[in-house]
PAGUNU-47360 format. One record per residue (C-alpha): x, y, z; residue in three letters. Coordinates in Angstrom, 1 decimal. Each point is the difference from the previous one (the first is absolute). Example, Ala and Ser with C-alpha at 12.3 -4.5 7.8 and 13.67 -1.06 7.14 Angstrom:
REM residues 2
<u: 12.3, v: -4.5, w: 7.8, type: ALA>
<u: 1.4, v: 3.4, w: -0.7, type: SER>
//
This chain:
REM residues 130
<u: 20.2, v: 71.7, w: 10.4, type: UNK>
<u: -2.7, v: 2.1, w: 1.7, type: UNK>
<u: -1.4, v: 3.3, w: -1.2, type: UNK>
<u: 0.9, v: 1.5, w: 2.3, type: UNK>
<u: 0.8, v: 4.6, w: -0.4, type: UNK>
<u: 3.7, v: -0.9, w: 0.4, type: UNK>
<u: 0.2, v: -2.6, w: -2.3, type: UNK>
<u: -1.8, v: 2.0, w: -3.0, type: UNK>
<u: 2.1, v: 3.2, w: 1.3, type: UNK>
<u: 3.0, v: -1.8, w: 0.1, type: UNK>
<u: -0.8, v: -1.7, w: -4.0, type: UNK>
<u: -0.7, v: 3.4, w: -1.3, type: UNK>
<u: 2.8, v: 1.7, w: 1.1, type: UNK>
<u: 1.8, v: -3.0, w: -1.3, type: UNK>
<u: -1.8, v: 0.7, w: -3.6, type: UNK>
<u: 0.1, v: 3.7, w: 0.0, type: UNK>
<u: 3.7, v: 1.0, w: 1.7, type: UNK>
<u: -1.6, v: 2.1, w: 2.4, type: UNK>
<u: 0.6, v: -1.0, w: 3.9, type: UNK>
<u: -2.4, v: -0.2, w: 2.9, type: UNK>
<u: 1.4, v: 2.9, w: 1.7, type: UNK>
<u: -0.8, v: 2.0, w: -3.4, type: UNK>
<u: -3.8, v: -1.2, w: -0.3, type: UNK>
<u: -0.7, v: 0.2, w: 3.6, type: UNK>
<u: 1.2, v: 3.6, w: 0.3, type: UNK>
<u: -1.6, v: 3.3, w: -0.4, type: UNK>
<u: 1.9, v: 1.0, w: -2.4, type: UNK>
<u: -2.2, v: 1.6, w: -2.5, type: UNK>
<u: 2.2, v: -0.6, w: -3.4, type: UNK>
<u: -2.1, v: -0.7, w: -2.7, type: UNK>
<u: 1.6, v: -3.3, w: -0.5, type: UNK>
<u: -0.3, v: -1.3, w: 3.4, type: UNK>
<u: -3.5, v: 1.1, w: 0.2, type: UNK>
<u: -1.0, v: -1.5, w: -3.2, type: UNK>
<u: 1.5, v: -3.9, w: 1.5, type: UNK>
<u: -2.1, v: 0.6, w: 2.8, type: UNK>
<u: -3.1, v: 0.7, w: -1.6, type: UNK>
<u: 1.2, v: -3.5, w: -2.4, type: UNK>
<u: 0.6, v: -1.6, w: 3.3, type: UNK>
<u: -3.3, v: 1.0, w: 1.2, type: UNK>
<u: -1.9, v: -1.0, w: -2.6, type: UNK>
<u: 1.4, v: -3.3, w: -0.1, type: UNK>
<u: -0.7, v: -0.3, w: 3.5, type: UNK>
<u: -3.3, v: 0.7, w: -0.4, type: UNK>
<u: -1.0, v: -2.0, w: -2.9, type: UNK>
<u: 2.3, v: -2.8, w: 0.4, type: UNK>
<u: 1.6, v: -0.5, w: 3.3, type: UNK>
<u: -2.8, v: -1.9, w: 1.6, type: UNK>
<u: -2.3, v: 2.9, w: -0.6, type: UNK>
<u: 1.0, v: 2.0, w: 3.3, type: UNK>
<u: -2.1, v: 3.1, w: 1.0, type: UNK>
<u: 1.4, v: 3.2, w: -0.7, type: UNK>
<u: 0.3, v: 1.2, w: 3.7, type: UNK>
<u: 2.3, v: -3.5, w: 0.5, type: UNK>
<u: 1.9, v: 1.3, w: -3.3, type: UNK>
<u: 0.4, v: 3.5, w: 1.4, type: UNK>
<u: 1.6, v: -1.4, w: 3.7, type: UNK>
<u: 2.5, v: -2.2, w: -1.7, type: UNK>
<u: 1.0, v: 2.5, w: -2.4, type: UNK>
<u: -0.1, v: 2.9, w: 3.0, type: UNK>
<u: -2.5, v: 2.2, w: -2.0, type: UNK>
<u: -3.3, v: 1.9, w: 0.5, type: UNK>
<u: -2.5, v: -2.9, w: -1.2, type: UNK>
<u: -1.6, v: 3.4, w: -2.2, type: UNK>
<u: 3.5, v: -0.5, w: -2.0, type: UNK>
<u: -0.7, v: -3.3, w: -0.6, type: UNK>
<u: -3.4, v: 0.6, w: -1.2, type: UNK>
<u: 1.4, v: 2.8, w: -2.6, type: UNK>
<u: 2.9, v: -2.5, w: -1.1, type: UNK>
<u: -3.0, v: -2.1, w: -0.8, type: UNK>
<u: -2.0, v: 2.3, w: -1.8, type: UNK>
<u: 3.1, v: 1.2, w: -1.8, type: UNK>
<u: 1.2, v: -3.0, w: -1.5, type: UNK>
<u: -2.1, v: -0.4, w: -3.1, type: UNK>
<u: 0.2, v: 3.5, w: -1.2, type: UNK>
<u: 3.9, v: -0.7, w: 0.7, type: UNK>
<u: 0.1, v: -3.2, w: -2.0, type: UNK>
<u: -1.8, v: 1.6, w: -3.0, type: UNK>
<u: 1.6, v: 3.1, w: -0.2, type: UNK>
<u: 3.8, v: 0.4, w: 1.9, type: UNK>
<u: 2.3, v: -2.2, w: -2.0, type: UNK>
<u: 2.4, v: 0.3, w: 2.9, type: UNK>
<u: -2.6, v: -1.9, w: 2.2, type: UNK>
<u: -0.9, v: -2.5, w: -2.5, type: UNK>
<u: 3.8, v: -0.6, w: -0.6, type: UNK>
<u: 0.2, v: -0.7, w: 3.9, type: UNK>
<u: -3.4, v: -1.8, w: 0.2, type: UNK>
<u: 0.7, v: -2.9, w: -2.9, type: UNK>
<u: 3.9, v: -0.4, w: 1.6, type: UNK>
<u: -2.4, v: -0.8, w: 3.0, type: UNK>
<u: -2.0, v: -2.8, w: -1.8, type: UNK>
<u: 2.3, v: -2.7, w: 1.2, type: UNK>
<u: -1.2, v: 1.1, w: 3.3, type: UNK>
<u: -3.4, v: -0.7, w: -0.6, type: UNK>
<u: 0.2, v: -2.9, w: -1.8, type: UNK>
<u: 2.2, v: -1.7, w: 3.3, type: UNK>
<u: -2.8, v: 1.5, w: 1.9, type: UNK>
<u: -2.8, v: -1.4, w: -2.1, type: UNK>
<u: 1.7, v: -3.5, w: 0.4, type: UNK>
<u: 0.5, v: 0.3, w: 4.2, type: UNK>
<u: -4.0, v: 0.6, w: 0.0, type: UNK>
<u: -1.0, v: -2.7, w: -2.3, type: UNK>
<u: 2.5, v: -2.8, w: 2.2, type: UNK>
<u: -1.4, v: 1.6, w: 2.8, type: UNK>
<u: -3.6, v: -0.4, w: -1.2, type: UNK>
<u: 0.8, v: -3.4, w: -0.9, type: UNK>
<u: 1.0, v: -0.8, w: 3.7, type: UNK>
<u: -3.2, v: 1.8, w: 1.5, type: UNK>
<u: -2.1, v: -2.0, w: -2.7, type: UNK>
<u: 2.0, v: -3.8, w: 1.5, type: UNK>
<u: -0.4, v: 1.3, w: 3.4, type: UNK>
<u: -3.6, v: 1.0, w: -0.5, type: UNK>
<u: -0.4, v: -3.4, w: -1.5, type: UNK>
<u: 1.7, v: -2.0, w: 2.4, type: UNK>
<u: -1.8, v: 2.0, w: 2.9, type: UNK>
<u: -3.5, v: -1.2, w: -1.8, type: UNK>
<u: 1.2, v: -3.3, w: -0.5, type: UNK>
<u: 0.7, v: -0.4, w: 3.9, type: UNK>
<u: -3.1, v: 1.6, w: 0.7, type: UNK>
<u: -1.8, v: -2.7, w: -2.3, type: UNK>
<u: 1.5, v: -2.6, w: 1.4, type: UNK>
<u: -0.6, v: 0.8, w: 3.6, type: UNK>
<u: -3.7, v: 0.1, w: -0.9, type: UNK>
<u: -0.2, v: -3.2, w: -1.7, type: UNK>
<u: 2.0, v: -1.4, w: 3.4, type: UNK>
<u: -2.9, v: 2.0, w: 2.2, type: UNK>
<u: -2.7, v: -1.3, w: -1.8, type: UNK>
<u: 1.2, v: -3.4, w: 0.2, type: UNK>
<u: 1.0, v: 0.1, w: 3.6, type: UNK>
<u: -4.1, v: 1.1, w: 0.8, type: UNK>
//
């Protein structure tokens, strides 16, 4: 599976009850607000490392409101026990997430390797053809 936004949207509505009409809104409830700055975060730090502008146009905000979600997440995690009930229910999420890259690092490493190897061999070929 690709890590792709509406595959880690759809997982963490899956893990957290909320639905993607709820998150993507602009509804301001301090519950929905607090998924999106989880989801944002985990976009950020674990989704393939996407820019914050990208994050901000999938998720339809300002990319300034991504930057604060960012900023906002560690004081959050140390000292709202509401967020850091939501954010280690979201763990799962990240650990999936942590797996995608390292299978997908694995296939960029073969390719990479198999790309070399090709190019190797085509210049042991060259030199032998001259």
């Amino acid at each position: 599976m690709n890590l792709t936004f509406e595959n880690i949207l759809e997982f963490y509505c899956d893990l957290t009850g909320f639905n993607r009409q709820e998150i993507m809104s602009i509804c301001r409830d301090r519950f929905v607000v607090t998924n999106r700055m989880i989801l944002s975060h985990i976009l950020y730090n674990y989704g393939n490392k996407r820019s914050k502008s990208h994050i901000a146009r999938m998720m339809n905000k300002n990319h300034a409101t991504i930057i604060h979600y960012l900023k906002k997440h560690d004081d959050l995690v140390e000292t709202c026990p509401y967020y850091q009930d939501v954010f280690s229910r979201s763990e799962g999420l990240i650990d999936w997430l942590k797996d995608r890259r390292k299978e997908h690092g694995e296939e960029l490493l073969k390719k990479h390797e198999t790309k070399n190897s090709v190019l190797e061999l085509s210049k042991q070929i060259s030199k032998n053809d001259v």
